[in-house]
C-alpha positions in Angstrom: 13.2 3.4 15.0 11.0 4.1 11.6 11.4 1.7 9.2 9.9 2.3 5.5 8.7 -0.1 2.9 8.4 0.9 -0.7 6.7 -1.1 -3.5 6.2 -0.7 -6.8 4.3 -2.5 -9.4 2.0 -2.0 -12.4 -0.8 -0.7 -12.4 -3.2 -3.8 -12.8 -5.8 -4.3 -10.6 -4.1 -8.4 -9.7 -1.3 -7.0 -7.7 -3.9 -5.5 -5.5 -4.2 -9.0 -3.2 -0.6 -9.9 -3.2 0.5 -6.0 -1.8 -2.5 -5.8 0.3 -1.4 -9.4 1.9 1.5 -7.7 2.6 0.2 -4.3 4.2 -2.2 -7.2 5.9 1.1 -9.3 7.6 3.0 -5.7 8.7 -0.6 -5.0 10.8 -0.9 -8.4 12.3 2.6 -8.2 13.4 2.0 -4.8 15.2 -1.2 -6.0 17.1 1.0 -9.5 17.8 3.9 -7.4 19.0 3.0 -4.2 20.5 -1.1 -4.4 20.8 -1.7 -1.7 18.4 -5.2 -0.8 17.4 -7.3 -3.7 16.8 -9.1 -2.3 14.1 -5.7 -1.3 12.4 -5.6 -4.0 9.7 -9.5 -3.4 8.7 -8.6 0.7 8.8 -5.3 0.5 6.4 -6.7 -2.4 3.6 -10.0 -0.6 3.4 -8.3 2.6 2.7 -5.4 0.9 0.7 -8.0 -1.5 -1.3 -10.2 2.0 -2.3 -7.1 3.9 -3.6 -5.6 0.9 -5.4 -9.1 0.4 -7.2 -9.3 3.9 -7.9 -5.9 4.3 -9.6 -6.4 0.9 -11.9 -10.0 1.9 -12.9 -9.2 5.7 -13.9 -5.7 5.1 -15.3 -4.9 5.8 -19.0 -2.3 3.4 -19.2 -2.0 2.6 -23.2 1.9 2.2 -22.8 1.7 -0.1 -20.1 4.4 1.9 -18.3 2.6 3.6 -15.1 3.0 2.0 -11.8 1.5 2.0 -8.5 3.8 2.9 -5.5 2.6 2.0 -2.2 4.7 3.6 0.7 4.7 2.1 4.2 6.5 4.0 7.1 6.3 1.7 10.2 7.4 2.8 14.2 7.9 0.1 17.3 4.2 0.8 17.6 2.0 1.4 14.6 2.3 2.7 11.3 3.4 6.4 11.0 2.2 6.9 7.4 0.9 5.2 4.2 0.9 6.1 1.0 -0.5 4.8 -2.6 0.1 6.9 -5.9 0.3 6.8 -9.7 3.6 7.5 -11.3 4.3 7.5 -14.7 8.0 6.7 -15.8 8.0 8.7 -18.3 7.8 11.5 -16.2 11.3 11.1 -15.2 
């Protein structure tokens, strides 16, 4: 069974840690539970860490209305997909 984790916050570079420890918990628990890779955690904060300081150091964010959403699809084994982007809610 997939399960799929969505968060979304502002895009400030100090809710980096707190997602990241997070993302960090859902990979120990797959190497705990089901041996997944062991370089898993390293592989998804490095990436997730890059594109998060990426998105706070290029956004033009005057109104202080775009967010970060970081998506997280997870199987029994390992994680099927992540996901970080910029959206702007006033786009919608």
């Amino acid at each position: 069974m997939k399960e799929c984790l969505i968060i979304t916050v502002p895009c400030n570079l100090r809710f980096r840690d707190p997602v990241g420890a997070l993302l960090r918990q859902i990979c120990l628990e797959l190497e705990r539970t089901n041996g997944s890779e062991p370089n898993l955690k390293h592989h998804v904060l490095s990436a997730f860490n890059e594109s998060f300081n990426n998105l706070t150091r290029h956004a033009v964010d005057e109104s202080g209305e775009i967010e970060i959403e970081v998506d997280v699809v997870v199987d029994e084994n390992h994680i099927v997909h992540h996901q970080i982007r910029q959206i702007d809610p006033t786009d919608f």
